[in-house]
Phi, psi and omega in degrees: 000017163090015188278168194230100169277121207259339190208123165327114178231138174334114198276123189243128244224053160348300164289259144068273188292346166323283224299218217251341193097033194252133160328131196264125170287304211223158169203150158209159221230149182232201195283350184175032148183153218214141182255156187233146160247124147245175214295355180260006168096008201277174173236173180182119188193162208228214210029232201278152155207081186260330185228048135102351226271358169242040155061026183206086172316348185246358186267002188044180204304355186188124190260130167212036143228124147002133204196143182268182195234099172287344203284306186266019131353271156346285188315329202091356205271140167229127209284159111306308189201149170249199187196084171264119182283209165280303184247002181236170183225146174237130166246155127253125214288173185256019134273002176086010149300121192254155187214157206216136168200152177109198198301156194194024177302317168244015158101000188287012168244035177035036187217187175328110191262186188114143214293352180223025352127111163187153176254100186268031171215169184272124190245086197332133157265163150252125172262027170044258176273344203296302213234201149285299203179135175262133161314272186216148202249158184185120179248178174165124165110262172197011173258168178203169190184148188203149174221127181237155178290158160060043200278120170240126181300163208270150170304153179284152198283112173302164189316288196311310157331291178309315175309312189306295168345311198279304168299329180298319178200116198262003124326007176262141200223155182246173210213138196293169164288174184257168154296151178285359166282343172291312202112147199256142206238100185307324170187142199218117157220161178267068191199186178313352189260149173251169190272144182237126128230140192286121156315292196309316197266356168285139164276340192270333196273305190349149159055001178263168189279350229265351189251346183287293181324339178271352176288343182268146196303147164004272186299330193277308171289323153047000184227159177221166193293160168259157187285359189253340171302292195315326175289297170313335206262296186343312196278344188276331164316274165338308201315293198305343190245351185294128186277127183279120170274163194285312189293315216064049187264335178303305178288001173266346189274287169330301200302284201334321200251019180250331190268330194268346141299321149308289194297334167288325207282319195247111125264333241154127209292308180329337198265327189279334187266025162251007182262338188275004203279132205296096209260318157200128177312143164292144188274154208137305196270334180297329185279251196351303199280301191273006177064171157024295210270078190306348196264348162299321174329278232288008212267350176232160231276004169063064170248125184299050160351288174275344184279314197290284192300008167272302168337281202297321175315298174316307194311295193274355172296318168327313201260359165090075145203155124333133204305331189308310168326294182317330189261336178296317157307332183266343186253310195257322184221177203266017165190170179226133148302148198094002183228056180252347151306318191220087173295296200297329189291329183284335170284330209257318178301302173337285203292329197259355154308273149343310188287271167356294154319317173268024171254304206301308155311325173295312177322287197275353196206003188299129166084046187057008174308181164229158203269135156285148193271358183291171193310296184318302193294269213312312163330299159291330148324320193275293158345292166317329194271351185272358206288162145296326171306326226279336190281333151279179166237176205088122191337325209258293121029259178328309183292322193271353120313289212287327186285322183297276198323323183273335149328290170285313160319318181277329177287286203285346166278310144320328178272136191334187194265318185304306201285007174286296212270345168298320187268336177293317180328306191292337187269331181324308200252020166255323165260003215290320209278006178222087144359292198261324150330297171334304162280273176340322186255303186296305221240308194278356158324279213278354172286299175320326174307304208258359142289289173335275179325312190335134187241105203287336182251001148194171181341284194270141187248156204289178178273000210272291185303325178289311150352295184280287191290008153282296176323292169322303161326328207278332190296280183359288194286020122322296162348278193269036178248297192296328155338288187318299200270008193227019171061011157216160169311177169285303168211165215294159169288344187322298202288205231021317202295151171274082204280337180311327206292299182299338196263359188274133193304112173279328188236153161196109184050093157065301183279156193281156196247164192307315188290337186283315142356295179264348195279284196338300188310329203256350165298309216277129178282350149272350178257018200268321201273347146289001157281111185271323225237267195298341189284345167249105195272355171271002139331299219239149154321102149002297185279323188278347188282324166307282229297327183289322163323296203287334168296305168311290186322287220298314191288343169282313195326303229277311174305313172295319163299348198271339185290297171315299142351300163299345185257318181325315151338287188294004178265343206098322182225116174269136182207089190322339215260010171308324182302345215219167161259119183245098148307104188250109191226192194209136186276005164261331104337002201287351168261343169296290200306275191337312218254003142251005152276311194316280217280001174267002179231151211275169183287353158307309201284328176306341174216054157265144192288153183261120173225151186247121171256087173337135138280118159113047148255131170235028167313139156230126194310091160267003171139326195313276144009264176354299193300289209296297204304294199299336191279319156320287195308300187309305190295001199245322224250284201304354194295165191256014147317308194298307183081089197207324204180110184291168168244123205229101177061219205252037182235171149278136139237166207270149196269093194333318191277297150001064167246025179244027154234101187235007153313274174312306179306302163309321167303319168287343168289321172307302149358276178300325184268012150307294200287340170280323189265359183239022160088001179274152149244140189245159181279072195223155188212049185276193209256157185283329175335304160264053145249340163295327178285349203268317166296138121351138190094346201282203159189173176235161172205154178348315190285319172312303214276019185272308183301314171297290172213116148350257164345292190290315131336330195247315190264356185275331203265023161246022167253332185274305175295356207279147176209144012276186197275311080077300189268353169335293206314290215262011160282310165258354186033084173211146190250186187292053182218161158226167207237105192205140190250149201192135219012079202082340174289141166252157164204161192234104185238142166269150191269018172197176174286156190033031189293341172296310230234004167265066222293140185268134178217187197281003169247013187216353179307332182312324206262341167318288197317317208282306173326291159353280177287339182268354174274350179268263153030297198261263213293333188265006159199028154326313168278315211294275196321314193294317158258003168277346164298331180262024163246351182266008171271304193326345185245324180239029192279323191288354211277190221211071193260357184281050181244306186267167194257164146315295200299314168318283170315307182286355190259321192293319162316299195239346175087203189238092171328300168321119191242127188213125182245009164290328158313276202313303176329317166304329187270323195308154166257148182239147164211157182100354193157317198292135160221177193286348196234000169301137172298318173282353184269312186308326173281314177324297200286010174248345172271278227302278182356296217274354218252141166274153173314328157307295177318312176289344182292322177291296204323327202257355164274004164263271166010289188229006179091012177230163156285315189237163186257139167006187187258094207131314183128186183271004169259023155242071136270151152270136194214141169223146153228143196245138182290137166223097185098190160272164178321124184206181164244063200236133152307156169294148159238186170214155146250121197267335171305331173238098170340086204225139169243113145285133197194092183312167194290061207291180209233347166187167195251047140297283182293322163326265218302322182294313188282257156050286168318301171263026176250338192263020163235050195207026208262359206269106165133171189219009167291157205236139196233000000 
């Protein structure tokens, strides 16, 4: 009726909707009508057809609901790609057969010409001897056109020919060669022969992919290279092959035509996302990268991930730099050493990289726009977010990031929750599978940025920044998404963390510091969404997320003695030791006495700092004592007397059968939230999972239970994969039950009501894995777990733990195990005499050496009362060794409340080594003798 559509809308299809649903692959549109392909090869098609051009000789001049084309059905024929002139259509089959209907006034169906020369059916053209098989097909106009493998131009027409030709049609013309800079065109008329151009003989095509890439069939592949890529890789070429002259005019002739290939290449984000475009996946690789979930093939938007970072490598590997140099060159000064051979090319590539990168930005987002979510606009985003320069520092650099982050930000926050998820889909399966890109080009971007921004002297932080770190989140949940389904990250969450971020001060002379500041805010769930900081907690460091705990802990300790203090005053009795919990236990009893102090005090008194008493000891507790007493209790509740808790691979678990201690179980929740809340690290070796149960919030997936037991991880997610689905039932012969043992006992529980008699197959397998994992997990040491949580809230219920990851949470706990004491060494402090170049400190540090890994742990639980070191390792321990004294026979001591070792001047490290040796397997107790 003569509408004019103004904004792309959805095509709607009465026939259409008929069909079968198969998805539409291709569509092409000619001056006032248009074909459709869809996967099944079928064709369809509508508008004018006054001269034959939709190939339905019986539909008259105007098709106006979609209509198939039955005739090549029939035929048997499956279409690939269509092709639409001004009045004609070309299809191509998926045998490389091409077929043609409509005007044909200028031969462009290669069949009968003349001014009233038309086909009202889809028509074989013939090329006779000419090609192999056409590749890909292209009309406009009154032209037609093909490009075939292995193509040999058709003989030139002899005289008596050409006349005929010439009476034959007299519209037929002979038409010049192009230049050869363009590509050279062997032969070209408008009349029944078709047109060749030889690849082999272009100077612009030489040496590019573009004709291998074109061997692949269509239907698999559906993309063709872009010529401005093709362009680019030519000029980079030229640079490397241009030959140095005295004047330097080859090379100014190079940079010039390298730099005016930049710029077609980046003109638009439209142009950047076909230079970025993916020319065929490996097979394969989509199931590989994505697991399970077939239907993620589709998620991705076809970006040449490696193919852009090579491109951008190359670019700056031309000019002899490195990028970072390279970016330093382009922003900040008019040469970088080391570019002193080609000055002009590093100033003019460079500088026009960057301008270019920063159009392309102007391109998606100038003027509060927002980025779309279809594939070309995200595909170009990404491309831009990969560059390298982008990795750099200097202002112009900075500005032309902060505007791309605040874009997709602005893009992605505004967009539906689908169109959210259209764009995480997409870096999943286009960058997920390359690691080390992944961080470079993505993730360390935007950590410098959110260093930059950082605003170090108060709360609020500028939008540049708040910007960057939404972005970084997004990846971040990117991250632990491909986690949940392939049971590891893309890359460790470590890389995310902000060392600018972790280093802004939580305490500073008696006051809380800006990051502790922003911690408050972010305790409390109405203020949460104002913590800048802490509300993205993959920001911050292990060690500052302890320090801030250990800051909360201390400021309750410090409340609960002073309420206490206070109240003895208004009693009358005064009683300094009110500030503190003071446990008095016996090392023969020690677990009956705890675990009837424990449970006897209220949970207030639970987070007053802790102190410990032997009885018939007179250690007085300064964390030693402390140290010592959790390192018992542990080794006493895990032993396999108690039976609390089996072992599965090198972790602990809570043991199912095991339901008359739930007294013991709680002590041990107690326990960890002791020692987490007064600064011990304990020797415990649970699966991270419980730690994870410990958190908040969780949910569970396979990589748990992979943390717990491999193998069982490994045969549920090949149960998910197995194909075909079909053969599941007569492949695992398994019903909805499981089987699991306990003291010698088997017992049989259903993961459902009548799960025996429910046999597993390829439509219920899904429902297994999650029944499966939530009864190991759950349901299957729901009482065990249920009071060790709950003796560990009772000590950590107030604490602020949505702050920590799992990993987290278990390093603050149990420490780090890897022990490298040449770190500590570097850290040590010496007092009394003693330095690091001291002849008896040479010896010390050659027994340590000299000590197997068993040895050194004791040393280092007689030191400092742990086995394993801090969160970081052992140089963020405080470490002291104090000379004590002259040469004796005197054992080494320590005080472990400071991690402190005393150790007279012995007289040769014969003895050193001898006493040393037997005082740190002699270490247990606190009597003073």
């Amino acid at each position: 009726e003569g509408d004019l559509v103004l904004a792309p809308r959805r095509l709607k299809s009465q026939a259409l909707g008929r069909a079968s649903g198969t998805p539409l692959i291709y569509a092409a549109c000619g001056d006032a009508h248009s074909l459709l392909v869809d996967e099944d090869g079928g064709v369809w098609a509508c508008g004018k057809n006054t001269h034959g051009e939709l190939g339905l000789p019986d539909a008259g001049d105007q098709v106006e609901d979609p209509q198939r084309v039955e005739s090549l059905r029939r035929k048997g024929l499956k279409v690939q790609q269509a092709a639409c002139g001004l009045a004609h259509s070309l299809v191509l089959c998926t045998d490389g057969t091409v077929l043609a209907t409509g005007a044909s006034d200028y031969g462009q169906c290669l069949g009968p010409t003349g001014p009233q020369a038309q086909l009202e059916a889809f028509t074989a053209v013939p090329f006779g001897q000419a090609t192999e098989g056409v590749m890909l097909i292209a009309a406009g106009g009154h032209q037609s056109m093909a490009l075939a493998k292995n193509a040999q131009p058709p003989a030139p027409l002899s005289s008596q020919e050409a006349v005929a030709s010439e009476e034959k049609n007299e519209l037929s013309q002979s038409v010049p060669e192009l230049e050869r800079s363009e590509g050279q065109a062997l032969r070209r008329d408008f009349s029944t022969r078709i047109s060749f151009v030889d690849p082999q003989a272009s100077e612009h095509l030489r040496g590019s992919s573009a004709v291998a890439a074109a061997e692949t069939p269509l239907s698999s592949a559906c993309v063709f290279p872009s010529i401005h890529r093709s362009r680019l890789g030519t000029a980079l070429d030229h640079v490397c092959e241009a030959p140095s002259k005295s004047d330097g005019s080859d090379e100014d002739s190079a940079a010039r035509t390298l730099v005016a290939t930049l710029q077609r290449a980046f003109d638009s984000s439209a142009i950047l996302s076909g230079v970025a475009l993916l020319q065929a996946r490996p097979e394969g690789m989509a199931a590989e990268l994505l697991g399970h979930d077939k239907d993620r093939r589709s998620w991705t938007v076809a970006l040449d991930f490696v193919g852009m970072d090579e491109l951008y490598k190359r670019i700056l590997r031309t000019i002899g730099s490195t990028p970072a140099a390279a970016a330093t060159a382009a922003a900040n000064a008019p040469s970088t050493p080391g570019m002193a051979e080609t000055p002009k090319l590093a100033r003019s590539l460079l500088s026009e990289l960057l301008a270019s990168v920063g159009r392309c930005v102007e391109d998606l987002f100038e003027d509060g726009r927002v980025c779309s979510s279809e594939p070309d606009a995200i595909r170009a985003v990404l491309a831009l977010w990969q560059c390298p320069l982008l990795s750099s520092s200097g202002p112009k650099i900075r500005h032309v990031l902060a505007s791309l982050v605040r874009g997709m930000d602005r893009s992605f926050a505004t967009a539906a929750t689908a169109k959210r998820k259209t764009f995480l889909q997409a870096i999943v399966a286009d960058t997920a599978g390359y690691p080390e890109i992944f961080f470079t080009r993505l993730v360390q971007p935007l950590r410098s940025l959110a260093a930059t921004e950082l605003n170090r002297h108060q709360l609020r932080q500028s939008e540049t920044f708040k910007a960057t770190v939404r972005m970084l989140n997004l990846l971040f949940t990117v991250n632990e998404w491909y986690a949940t389904r392939l049971h590891e990250p893309i890359i460790p969450a470590s890389q995310f963390t902000v060392d600018a971020v972790s280093e802004l001060p939580v305490s500073e002379q008696q006051a809380l510091g800006l990051l502790y500041r922003d911690f408050e805010s972010f305790k409390a769930h109405a203020t949460r969404s104002q913590s800048q900081l802490c509300r993205f907690a993959f920001l911050l460091r292990p060690d500052t997320k302890r320090e801030l705990l250990r800051v909360e802990a201390q400021l309750q300790q410090n409340y609960a003695g002073m309420q206490a203090v206070a109240q003895s005053v208004t009693s009358q009795v005064l009683n300094p030791a009110a500030r503190f919990l003071v446990l008095h236990v016996n090392r023969e009893h020690l677990l009956q006495h705890t675990l009837t102090q424990l449970v006897s005090v209220p949970d207030t008194e639970l987070r007053k700092e802790l102190k410990v008493a032997f009885e018939g000891e007179d250690g007085i507790d300064e964390g030693g004592v402390r140290k010592e007493f959790f390192q018992l209790l542990i080794e006493r509740l895990f032993s396999e007397q108690y039976g609390m808790f089996t072992r599965v691979g090198g972790s602990l678990w809570f043991n199912q059968g095991c339901t008359w201690s739930d007294g013991e179980y709680s002590l041990v929740g107690m326990l960890i939230g002791l020692a987490l809340y007064n600064g011990v690290i304990l020797d415990v070796h649970f699966p991270l999972v419980v730690y994870k149960k410990l958190l908040p919030d969780q949910r569970w997936t396979l990589r748990d239970v992979a943390f717990l037991d491999p193998e069982l991880a490994r045969g549920l997610r090949q149960l998910l994969e197995f194909e075909p689905a079909g053969l599941v039932e007569d492949t695992f012969c398994r019903s909805f039950e499981v089987t699991w043992t306990s003291f010698g006992a088997d017992h049989v529980t259903e993961l459902k009501p009548g799960g025996s008699e429910i046999l597993i197959t390829g439509e219920n397998r899904k429902e297994y894995v999650e029944l499966y994992v939530r009864w190991l997990l759950e349901q299957s040491v729901e009482q065990q777990f249920g009071a060790f949580k709950q003796g560990f809230d009772r000590v950590m219920g107030s604490a602020t733990l949505g702050l920590l990851r799992p990993e987290d949470l278990e390093a603050i706990v149990s420490g780090t195990p890897h022990l490298d004491f040449k770190e500590l060494r570097r850290v040590t402090v010496y007092e009394g005499g003693y330095h690091d170049h001291h002849p008896v400190m040479e010896w010390f540090w050659d027994v340590v050496e000299s000590m197997d890994l068993d040895t050194q742990r004791k040393l280092l639980m007689f030191a400092t009362g742990s086995v394993k070191a801090p969160i970081g390792g052992l140089k963020n321990l405080t470490f002291k060794v104090h000379r004590m004294g002259p040469d004796s026979e005197q054992l080494p001591t320590s005080h472990t409340c400071f991690n402190t070792m005393l150790i007279p001047e012995y007289s040769s490290q014969a003895k050193l080594n001898k006493l040393v040796r037997l005082a740190v397997s002699e270490c247990e107790g606190f009597g003073l003798k």
